[in-house]
C-alpha positions as CSV (number, residue, x, y, z in Angstrom):
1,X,-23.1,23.6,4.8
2,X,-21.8,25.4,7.9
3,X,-19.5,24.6,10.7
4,X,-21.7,22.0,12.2
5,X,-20.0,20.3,9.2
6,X,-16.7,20.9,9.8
7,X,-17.3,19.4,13.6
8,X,-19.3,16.4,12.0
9,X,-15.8,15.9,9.6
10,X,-12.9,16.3,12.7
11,X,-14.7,14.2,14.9
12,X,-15.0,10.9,12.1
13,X,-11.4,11.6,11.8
14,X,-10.8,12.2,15.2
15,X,-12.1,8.7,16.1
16,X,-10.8,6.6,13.3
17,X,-7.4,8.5,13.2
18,X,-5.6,6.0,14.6
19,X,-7.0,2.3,12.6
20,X,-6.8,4.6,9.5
21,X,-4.1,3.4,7.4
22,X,-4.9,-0.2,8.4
23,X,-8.4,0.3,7.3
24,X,-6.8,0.9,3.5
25,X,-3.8,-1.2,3.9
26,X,-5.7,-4.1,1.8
27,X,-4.7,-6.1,-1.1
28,X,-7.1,-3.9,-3.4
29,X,-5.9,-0.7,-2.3
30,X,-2.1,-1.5,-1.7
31,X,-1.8,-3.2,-5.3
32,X,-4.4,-1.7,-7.1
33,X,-6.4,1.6,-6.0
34,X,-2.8,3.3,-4.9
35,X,-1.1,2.2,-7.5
36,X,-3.7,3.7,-10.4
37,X,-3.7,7.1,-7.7
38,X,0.4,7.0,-8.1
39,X,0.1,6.8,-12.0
40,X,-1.6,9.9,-12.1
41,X,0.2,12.2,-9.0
42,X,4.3,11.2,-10.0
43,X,4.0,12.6,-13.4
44,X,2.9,15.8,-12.2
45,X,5.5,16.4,-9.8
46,X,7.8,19.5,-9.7
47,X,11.4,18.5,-10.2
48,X,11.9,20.4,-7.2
49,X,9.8,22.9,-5.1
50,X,6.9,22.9,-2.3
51,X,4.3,20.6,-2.3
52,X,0.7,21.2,-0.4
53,X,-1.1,17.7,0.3
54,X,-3.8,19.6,1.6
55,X,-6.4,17.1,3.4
56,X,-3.3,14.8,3.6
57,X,-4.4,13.5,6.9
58,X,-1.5,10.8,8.2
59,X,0.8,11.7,5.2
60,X,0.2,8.6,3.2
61,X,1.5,10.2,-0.3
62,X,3.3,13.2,1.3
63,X,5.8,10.5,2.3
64,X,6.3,8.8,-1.2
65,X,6.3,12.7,-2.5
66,X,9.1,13.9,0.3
67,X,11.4,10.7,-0.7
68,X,11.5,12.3,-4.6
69,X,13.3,15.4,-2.7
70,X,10.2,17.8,-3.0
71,X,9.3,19.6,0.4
72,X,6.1,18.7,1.3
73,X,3.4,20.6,4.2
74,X,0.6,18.5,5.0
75,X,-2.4,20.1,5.6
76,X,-5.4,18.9,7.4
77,X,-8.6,19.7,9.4
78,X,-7.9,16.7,12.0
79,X,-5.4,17.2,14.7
80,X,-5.3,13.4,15.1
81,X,-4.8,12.3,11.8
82,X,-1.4,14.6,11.6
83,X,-0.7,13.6,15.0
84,X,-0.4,10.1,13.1
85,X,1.6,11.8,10.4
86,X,4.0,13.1,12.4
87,X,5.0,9.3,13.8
88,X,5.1,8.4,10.5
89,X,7.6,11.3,9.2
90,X,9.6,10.6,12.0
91,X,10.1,7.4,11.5
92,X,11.3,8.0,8.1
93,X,13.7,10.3,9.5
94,X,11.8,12.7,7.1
95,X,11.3,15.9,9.3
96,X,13.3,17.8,7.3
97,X,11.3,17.5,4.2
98,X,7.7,18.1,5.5
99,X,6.2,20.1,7.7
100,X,2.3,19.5,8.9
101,X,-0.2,22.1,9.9
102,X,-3.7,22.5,11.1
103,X,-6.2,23.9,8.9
104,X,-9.2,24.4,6.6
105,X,-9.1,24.1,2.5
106,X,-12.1,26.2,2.4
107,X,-9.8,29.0,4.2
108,X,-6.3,28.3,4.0
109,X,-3.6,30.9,5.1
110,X,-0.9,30.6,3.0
111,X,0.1,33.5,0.5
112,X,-1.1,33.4,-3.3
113,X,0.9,31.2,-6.1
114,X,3.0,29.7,-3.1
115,X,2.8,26.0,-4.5
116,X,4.5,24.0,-7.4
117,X,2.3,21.2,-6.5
118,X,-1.1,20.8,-4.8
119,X,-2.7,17.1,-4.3
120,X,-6.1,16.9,-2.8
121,X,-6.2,13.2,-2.3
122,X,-8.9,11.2,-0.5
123,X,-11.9,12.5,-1.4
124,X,-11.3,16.1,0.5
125,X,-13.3,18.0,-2.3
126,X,-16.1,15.7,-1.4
127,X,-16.0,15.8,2.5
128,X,-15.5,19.9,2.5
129,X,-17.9,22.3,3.7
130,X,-17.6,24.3,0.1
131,X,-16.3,22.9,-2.9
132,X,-16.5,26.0,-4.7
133,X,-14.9,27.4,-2.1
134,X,-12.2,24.7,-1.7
135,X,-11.3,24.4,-5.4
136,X,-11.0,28.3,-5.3
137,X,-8.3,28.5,-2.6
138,X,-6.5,25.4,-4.2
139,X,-6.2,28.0,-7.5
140,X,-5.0,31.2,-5.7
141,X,-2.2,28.8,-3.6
142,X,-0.7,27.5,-6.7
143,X,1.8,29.1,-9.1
144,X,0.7,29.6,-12.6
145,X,1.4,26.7,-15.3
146,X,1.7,24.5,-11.8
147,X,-1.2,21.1,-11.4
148,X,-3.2,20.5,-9.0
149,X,-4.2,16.9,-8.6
150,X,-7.5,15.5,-6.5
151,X,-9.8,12.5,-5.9
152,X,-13.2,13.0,-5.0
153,X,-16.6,10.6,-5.0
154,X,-18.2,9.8,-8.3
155,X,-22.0,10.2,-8.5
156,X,-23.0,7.0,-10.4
157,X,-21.1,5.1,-7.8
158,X,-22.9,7.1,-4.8
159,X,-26.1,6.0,-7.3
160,X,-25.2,1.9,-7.0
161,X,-24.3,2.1,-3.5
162,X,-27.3,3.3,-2.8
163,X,-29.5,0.5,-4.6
164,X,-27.2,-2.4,-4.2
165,X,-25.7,-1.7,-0.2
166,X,-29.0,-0.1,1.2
167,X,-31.7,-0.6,-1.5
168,X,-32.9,2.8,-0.9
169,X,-33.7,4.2,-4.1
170,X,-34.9,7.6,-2.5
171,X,-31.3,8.2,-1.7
172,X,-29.9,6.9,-5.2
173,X,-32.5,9.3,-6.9
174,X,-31.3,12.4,-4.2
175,X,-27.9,11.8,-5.0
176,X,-29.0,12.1,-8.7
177,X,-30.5,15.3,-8.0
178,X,-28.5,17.0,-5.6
179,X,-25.0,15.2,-6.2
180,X,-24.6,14.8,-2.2
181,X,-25.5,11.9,0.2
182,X,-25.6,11.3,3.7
183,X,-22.6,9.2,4.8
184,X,-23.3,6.6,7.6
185,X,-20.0,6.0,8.8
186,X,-18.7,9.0,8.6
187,X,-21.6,11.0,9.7
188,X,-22.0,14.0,7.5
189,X,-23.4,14.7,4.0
190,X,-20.6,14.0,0.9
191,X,-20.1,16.2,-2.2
192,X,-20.6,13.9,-5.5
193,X,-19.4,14.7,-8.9
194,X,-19.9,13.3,-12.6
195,X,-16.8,13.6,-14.8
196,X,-18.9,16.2,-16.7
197,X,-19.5,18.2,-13.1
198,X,-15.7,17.7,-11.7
199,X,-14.6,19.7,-15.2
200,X,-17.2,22.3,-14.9
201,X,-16.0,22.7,-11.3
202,X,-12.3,23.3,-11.8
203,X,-12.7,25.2,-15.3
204,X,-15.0,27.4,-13.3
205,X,-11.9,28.1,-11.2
206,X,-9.2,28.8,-13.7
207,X,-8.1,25.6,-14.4
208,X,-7.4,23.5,-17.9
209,X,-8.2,19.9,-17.0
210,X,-5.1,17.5,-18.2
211,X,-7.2,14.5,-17.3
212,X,-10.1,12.4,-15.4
213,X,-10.3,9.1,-15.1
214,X,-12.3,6.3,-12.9
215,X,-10.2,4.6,-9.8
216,X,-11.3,2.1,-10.3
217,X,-12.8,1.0,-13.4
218,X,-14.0,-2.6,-12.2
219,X,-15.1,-1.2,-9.1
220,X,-14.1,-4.5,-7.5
221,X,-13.2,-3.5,-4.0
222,X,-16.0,-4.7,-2.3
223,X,-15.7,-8.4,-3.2
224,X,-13.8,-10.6,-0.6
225,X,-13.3,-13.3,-4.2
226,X,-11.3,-10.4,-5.3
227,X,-9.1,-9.7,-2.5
228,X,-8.3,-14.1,-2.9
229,X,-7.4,-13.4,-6.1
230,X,-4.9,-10.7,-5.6
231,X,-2.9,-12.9,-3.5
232,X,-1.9,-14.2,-6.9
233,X,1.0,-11.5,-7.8
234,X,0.3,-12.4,-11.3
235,X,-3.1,-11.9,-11.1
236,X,-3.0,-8.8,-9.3
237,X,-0.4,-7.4,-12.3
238,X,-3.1,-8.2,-14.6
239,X,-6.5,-6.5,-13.0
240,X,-3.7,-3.5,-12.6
241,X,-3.0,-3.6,-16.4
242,X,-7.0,-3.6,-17.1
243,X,-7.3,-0.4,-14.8
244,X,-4.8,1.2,-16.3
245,X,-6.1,0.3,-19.7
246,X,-9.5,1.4,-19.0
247,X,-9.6,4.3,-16.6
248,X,-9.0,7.2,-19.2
249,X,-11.8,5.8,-21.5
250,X,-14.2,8.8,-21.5
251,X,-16.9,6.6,-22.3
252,X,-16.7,4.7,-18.9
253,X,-14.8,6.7,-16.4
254,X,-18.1,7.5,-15.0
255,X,-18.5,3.8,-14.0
256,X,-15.8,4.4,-11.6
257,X,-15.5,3.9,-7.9
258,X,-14.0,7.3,-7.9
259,X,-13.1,10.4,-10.2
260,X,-9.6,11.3,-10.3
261,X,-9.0,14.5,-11.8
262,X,-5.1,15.9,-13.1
263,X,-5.4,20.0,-14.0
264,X,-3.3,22.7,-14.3
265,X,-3.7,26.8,-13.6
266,X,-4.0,28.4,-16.7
């Protein structure tokens, strides 16, 4: 892909930058999605260092990340979206603790093994222009024996969408061939992965996968019964205890809405 990409990617974020965070402020994602994506960033933390949420757009976890008394840059293609991040830090009173700035994972200017911590949250490894290139640069960033955390699309789900959304089975069987598809509402093509692909990718690159799993599992986000039944705290406790119970199974974590993958540089 080529910079026509990168243009096609700042202006979807430069028009939804601002009904972002409402768009994922939803039961599912508030007490389920972000809670299974929280399981698997907090334990990976530094006790204390810099953090790079690269992609971090309106610094949804470098927030949650700057409150544990890490320091925090947010990085990010979109002017607008860390335009939104910077309301956000300041009303946190949190300006001390992160710092935002513009740029490109694919080409990033910071030094080498400058990072304790680097989260690539929100499916940036799938919306890049390279992800070869993107997971390479995420490498030379971070310290040795430091993780690097990310979330990208899953394949098989690309796969459903395609049959059950659209019913367009010559797109399910492209995305089966060429792990990509062509995004409608955001406007450019999308990097897919199968839990088997996402390890090759990052092994490739140096790294010793700690762990993948499916976010999430059920794949129930698109069901308006579901978002009733999470009104029911108890409820909602419970379809969080299934995730959590099933999301590391390596026999299903391909069924999941999304691949979460947890690695460190060897």
């Amino acid at each position: 892909m080529s910079s026509e990409h990168d243009y096609r990617v700042i202006e979807y974020y430069r028009r939804v930058a601002e009904c972002y965070d409402e768009e994922y402020s939803g039961a599912f994602w508030k007490q389920i999605y972000d809670k299974i994506t929280w399981r698997y960033i907090e334990p990976y933390l530094p006790e204390d260092g810099v953090v790079l949420d690269v992609g971090g757009g309106t610094g949804k976890w470098a927030i949650p990340m700057a409150k544990k008394g890490l320091r925090v840059i947010v990085y990010d293609i979109s002017d607008e979206m860390l335009k939104v991040a910077v309301r956000k830090i300041e009303k946190e009173n949190l300006q001390e603790r992160i710092n935002v700035k513009r740029g490109d994972v694919c080409k990033m200017d910071f030094p080498n093994e400058h990072f304790d911590f680097v989260l690539a949250e929100g499916d940036l490894i799938s919306y890049c222009s390279d992800p070869e290139r993107a997971v390479s640069e995420i490498r030379r960033v971070l310290k040795p024996n430091c993780f690097a955390v990310a979330g990208v699309d899953n394949a098989y789900s690309a796969i459903r969408g395609a049959i059950i959304n659209y019913q367009d089975m010559a797109s399910a069987l492209r995305v089966l061939k060429e792990k990509r598809y062509y995004s409608e509402k955001c406007g450019f093509q999308c990097w897919t992965f199968t839990p088997k692909s996402l390890r090759e990718l990052f092994e490739k690159h140096g790294f010793k996968v700690v762990k993948i799993v499916g976010k999430p599992i059920l794949n129930i986000y698109h069901y308006e019964k579901v978002q009733e039944i999470l009104k029911d705290a108890e409820k909602a406790e419970q379809i969080l205890e299934l995730e959590l119970a099933l999301c590391e199974d390596p026999n299903i974590i391909g069924c999941g809405g999304h691949l979460h993958i947890v690695a460190r540089k060897a």
